[in-house]
N, C-alpha and C positions, 0 to 999 in steps of 0.2 A: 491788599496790604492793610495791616492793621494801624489804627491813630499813631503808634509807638513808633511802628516803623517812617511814617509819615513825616512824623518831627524831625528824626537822624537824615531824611533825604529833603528835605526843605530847601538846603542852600543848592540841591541840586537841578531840583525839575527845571527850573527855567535852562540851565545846561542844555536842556534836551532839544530844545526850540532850535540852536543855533544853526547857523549856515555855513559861519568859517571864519577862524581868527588867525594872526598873523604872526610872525617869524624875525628870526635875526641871525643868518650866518653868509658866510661868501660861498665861492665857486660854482654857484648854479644859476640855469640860465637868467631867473628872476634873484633881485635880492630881495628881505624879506618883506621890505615897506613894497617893491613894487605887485609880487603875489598880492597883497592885501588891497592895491588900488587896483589891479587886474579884475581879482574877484570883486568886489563890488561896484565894477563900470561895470559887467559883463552879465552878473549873478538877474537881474532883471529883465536880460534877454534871455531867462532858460528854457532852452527847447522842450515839446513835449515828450513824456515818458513815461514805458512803464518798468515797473521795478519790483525785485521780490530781496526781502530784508528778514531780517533776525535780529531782534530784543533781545539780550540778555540781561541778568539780575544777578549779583551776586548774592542775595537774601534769601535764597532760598524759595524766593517765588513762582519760579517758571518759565523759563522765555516764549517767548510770543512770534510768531511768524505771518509778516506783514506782505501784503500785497499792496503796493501802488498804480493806478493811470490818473497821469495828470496832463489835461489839455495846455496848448500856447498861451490860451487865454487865462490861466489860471486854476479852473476846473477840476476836482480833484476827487476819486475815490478810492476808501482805501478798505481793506479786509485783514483783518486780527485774528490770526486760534492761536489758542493755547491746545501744542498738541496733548500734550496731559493729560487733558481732560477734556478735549474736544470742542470745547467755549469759543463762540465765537460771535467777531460783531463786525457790524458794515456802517460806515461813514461815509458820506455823500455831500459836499460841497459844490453845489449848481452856481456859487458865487451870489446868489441872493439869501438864502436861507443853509443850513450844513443842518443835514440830519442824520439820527445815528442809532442802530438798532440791535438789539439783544439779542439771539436769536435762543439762548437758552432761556432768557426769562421774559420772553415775547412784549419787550417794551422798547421805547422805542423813544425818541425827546427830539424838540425841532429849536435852531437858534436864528435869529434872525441875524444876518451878518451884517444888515447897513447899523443895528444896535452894536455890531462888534467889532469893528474893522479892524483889529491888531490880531483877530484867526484869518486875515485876508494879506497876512503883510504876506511880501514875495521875500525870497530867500538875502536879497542885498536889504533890504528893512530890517529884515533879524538877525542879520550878520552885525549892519551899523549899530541896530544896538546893543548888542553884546559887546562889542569893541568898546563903547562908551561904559559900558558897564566895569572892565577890566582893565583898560589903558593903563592905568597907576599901580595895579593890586597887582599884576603878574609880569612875567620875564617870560617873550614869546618868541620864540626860533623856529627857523628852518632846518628839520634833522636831515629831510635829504628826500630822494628821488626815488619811487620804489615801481612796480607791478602791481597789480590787482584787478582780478577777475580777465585778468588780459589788457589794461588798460593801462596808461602811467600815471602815475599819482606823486605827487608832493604831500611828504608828511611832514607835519605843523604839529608842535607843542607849545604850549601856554601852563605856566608851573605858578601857581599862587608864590607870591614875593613871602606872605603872612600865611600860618597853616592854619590861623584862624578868620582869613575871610570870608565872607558868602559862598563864592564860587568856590572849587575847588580847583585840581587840575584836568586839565582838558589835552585832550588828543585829535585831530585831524585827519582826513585823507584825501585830498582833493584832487579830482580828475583834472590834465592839465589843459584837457580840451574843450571841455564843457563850465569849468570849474565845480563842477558839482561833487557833495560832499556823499564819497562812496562809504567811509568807516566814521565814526566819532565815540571816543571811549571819556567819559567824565566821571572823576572819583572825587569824592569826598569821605573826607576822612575813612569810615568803612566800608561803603557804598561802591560799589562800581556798577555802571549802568553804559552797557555799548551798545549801538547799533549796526549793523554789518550789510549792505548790499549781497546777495548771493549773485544777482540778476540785475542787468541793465539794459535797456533798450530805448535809442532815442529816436524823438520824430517818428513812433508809430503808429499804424492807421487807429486809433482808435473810436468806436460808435460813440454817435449824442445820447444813447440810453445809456450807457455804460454811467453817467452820472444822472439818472434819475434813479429813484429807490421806490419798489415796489412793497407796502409793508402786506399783511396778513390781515383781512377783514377783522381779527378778533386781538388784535395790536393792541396793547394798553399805551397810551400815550401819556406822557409827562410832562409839564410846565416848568422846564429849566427857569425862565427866569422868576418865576411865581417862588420856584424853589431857593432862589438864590437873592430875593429880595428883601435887603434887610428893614426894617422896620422901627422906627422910635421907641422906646420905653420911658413911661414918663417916672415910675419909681419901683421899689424893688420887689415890694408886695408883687408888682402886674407883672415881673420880670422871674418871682417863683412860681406863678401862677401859667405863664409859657412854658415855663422849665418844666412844669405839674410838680414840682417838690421844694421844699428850700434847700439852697444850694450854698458854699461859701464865698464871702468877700472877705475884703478887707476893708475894716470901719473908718470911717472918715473920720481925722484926728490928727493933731501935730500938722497942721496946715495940708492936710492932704484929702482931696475934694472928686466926688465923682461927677467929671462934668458931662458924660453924655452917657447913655447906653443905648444900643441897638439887640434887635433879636432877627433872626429867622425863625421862623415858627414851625414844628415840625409837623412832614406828611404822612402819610401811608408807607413812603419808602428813606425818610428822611428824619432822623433826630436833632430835636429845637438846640438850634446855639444863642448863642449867649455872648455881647462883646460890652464893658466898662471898661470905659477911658477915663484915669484917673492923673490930677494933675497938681500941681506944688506950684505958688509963686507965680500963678497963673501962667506955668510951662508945663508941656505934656510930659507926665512921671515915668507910668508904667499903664499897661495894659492886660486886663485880665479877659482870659476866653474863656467859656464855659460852656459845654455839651454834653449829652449825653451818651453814651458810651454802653456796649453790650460786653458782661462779663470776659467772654473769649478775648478782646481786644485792652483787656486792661492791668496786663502782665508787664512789666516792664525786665527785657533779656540787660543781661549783664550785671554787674553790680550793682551800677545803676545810681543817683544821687539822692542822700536822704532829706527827704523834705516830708516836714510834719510826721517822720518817725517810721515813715514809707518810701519803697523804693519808686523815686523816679528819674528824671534824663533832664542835663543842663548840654544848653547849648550855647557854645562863647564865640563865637566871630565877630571880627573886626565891625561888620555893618550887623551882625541879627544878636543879640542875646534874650534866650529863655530858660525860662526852666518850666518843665514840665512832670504830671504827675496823674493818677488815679484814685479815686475817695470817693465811696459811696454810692456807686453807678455814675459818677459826672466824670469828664476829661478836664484837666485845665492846663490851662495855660498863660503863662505871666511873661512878656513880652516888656524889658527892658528899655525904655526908650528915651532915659535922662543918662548921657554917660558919667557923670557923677554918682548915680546910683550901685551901687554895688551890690555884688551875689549879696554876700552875706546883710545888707540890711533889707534886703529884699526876704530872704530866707525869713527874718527875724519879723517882717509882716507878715509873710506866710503864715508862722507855726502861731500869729494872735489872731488869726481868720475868722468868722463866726459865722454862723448859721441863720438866711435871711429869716425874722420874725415875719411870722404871717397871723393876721387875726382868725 
C-alpha cells in the first residue's frame, strides 16, 4: 500500500485488531449489554483453533488468504498469500519471541514479545479495549441472529455517532458458542476492509512444531527494533544530514518553538523519518513528520487538498486531524494537535515553510 493510501486508512488499522463490540435491541436470547459481558468473561477462555480466513480491500489491493493454528495456551501461527501474485509469508508466535518470513524476498525479522506485550493480548484484552475506545463515539446494537459457515452467530453493529471520528463503522459476527469473531467488516470513510472465516475448527489436534519456523540458511534477517528505534536530534543541520538533503519546516516565530525532534535513521530496506514537535505557550501545537518517499508512491488519487500549490489529503476526525502532502522526494505530515488550531492557519504555515540551511 502506498504512504497516500496509508493516511485515508489510519483511523482504521487498529479496527482490525478487535475482538467484539456490543449492541442494543430486545427479543433475543442475550440483550445487548449482556452479549458484551458474555464475550468478555468468556473471550479469555478461547479454545484452540484452526481456521482459514479471507482479507479483503476495497482499494484495489488484493485480498489475502489466511491460515490460522492457535494453541490453548496462546500460541499462534498464521500463513498469508496473495493469490495474485503468489506472495507469501509465515508468522510464528512461540509466545516468547513472533517471527515472520518473506518467502518471496527471503527475509525474515524477529520481535521479542516480553518487549511487546500488547501483540500477546488475548482476544477479551482487545475487545476491552476497543470498547473503551468507542463507548461515547458510537451507537452499538444487536441486528439479530444469523448462520454462518453452519454455525449461529450474533451480528453486532457499532455506527460512529460523528462521521468524523477516528474509528469508523464497524460490523460483527460472533459465534454464539465460542464467542469467537467468525466475520468483521470496518469502514471508514472510503476504505472497507473485512475479514471472513471460510473455515473453522476448534480443539484440534495440533503439533508443537507447527509453531516453531524453520528459516532458509541464506535468510536475510532484519532488526525490527534497530529499525524502529527512534533517536534524539539535537538541531536541524544533523536532522538534513539524516534526511541526506534539506527538507521543509516551518520556522520558529510568533511564539512557536521546536521543542524536540527524533529521527529513525534509514536502512538498506528502510527510508530515514523524521518527527518535530512544535509547541506555543509551552503547550504541544502541531506536529510535523518527514520521510522519504519513492516517486511511485507520491501521487495523490482524487482531487485531493491544495497545499502549497500541490495536490495532497486532509484528514478531519473528531480525535486525529492532518493534512498531508508530497514535495521533492520527502512525504509529510502535519498532525494537528492544539484544537484551537485551525486547517486554515495551519495551511498558512505551511505554504511560509523553508528549506533547512545547511553549511
Amino acid at each position: 500500500m502506498s504512504f497516500v493510501k496509508w493516511f485515508k486508512s489510519i483511523g482504521l488499522a487498529a479496527a482490525l485488531s478487535v475482538s467484539l463490540v456490543g449492541c442494543s435491541d430486545e427479543g433475543n436470547e442475550f440483550s445487548p449489554e449482556q452479549v458484551i459481558q458474555k464475550t468478555l468473561a468468556d473471550s479469555a477462555e478461547m479454545p484452540a483453533y484452526y481456521g482459514e480466513s479471507v482479507m479483503k480491500f476495497n482499494d484495489g489491493t488484493g485480498d489475502m488468504e489466511i491460515k490460522e493454528w492457535v494453541s490453548k495456551d496462546g500460541k499462534r501461527r498464521a500463513e498469508a498469500v496473495m493469490p495474485e501474485t503468489g506472495e507469501k509469508s509465515i508468522t510464528v508466535n512461540d509466545g516468547n519471541k513472533l517471527m515472520s518470513y518473506d518467502e518471496a524476498a527471503n527475509t525474515a525479522f524477529v520481535i521479542d514479545m516480553e518487549e511487546n506485550t500488547r501483540m500477546n493480548d488475548s482476544p477479551k484484552e482487545q475487545a476491552e479495549f476497543l470498547l473503551n475506545m468507542i463507548k461515547d463515539t458510537h451507537s452499538i446494537k444487536l441486528v439479530g441472529e444469523e448462520k454462518m459457515i453452519g454455525r449461529d452467530v450474533y451480528h453486532l453493529k457499532a455506527e460512529a455517532k460523528d462521521e468524523n471520528t477516528l474509528y469508523g463503522n464497524l460490523e460483527f459476527w460472533v459465534d454464539k458458542e465460542n464467542w469467537f469473531i467468525l466475520k468483521n467488516v470496518s469502514t471508514s470513510g472510503d476504505i472497507e476492509v473485512s475479514v471472513e472465516y471460510k473455515k473453522i475448527e476448534f480443539n484440534p489436534t495440533i503439533k508443537e512444531s507447527m509453531f516453531t519456523l524453520e528459516l532458509p540458511k541464506d535468510v536475510e534477517m532484519k532488526d525490527i527494533s534497530a529499525m524502529m528505534d527512534e533517536q534524539p536530534v539535537d538541531s536541524l543541520e544533523d536532522a538534513a544530514e539524516i534526511m541526506e538533503k534539506p527538507f521543509l519546516h516551518v520556522p520558529e516565530k510568533d511564539g512557536i518553538a521546536i521543542e524536540q525532534m527524533t529521527a529513525v535513521p534509514g536502512g538498506s530496506d528502510m527510508n530515514p523519518q523524521l518527527t518535530l514537535n512544535y509547541f506555543k505557550d509551552n503547550l504541544p501545537y502541531f506536529s510535523l513528520n518527514v520521510f522519504a518517499i519513492d516517486e511511485e508512491n507520491s501521487k495523490f488519487d482524487g482531487e485531493g487538498e491544495n497545499i502549497r500549490g500541490l495536490k495532497g489529503d486532509k484528514t478531519d476526525m473528531k480525535d486525529l486531524r492532518m493534512l498531508n502532502w508530497a514535495e521533492d522526494g520527502f512525504g509529510y505530515t502535519v498532525t494537528l494537535l492544539q484544537p484551537e488550531l485551525t486547517f486554515e492557519q495551519m495551511i498558512q504555515m505551511i505554504d511560509e515553510m523553508e528549506y533547512v540551511k545547511v553549511k
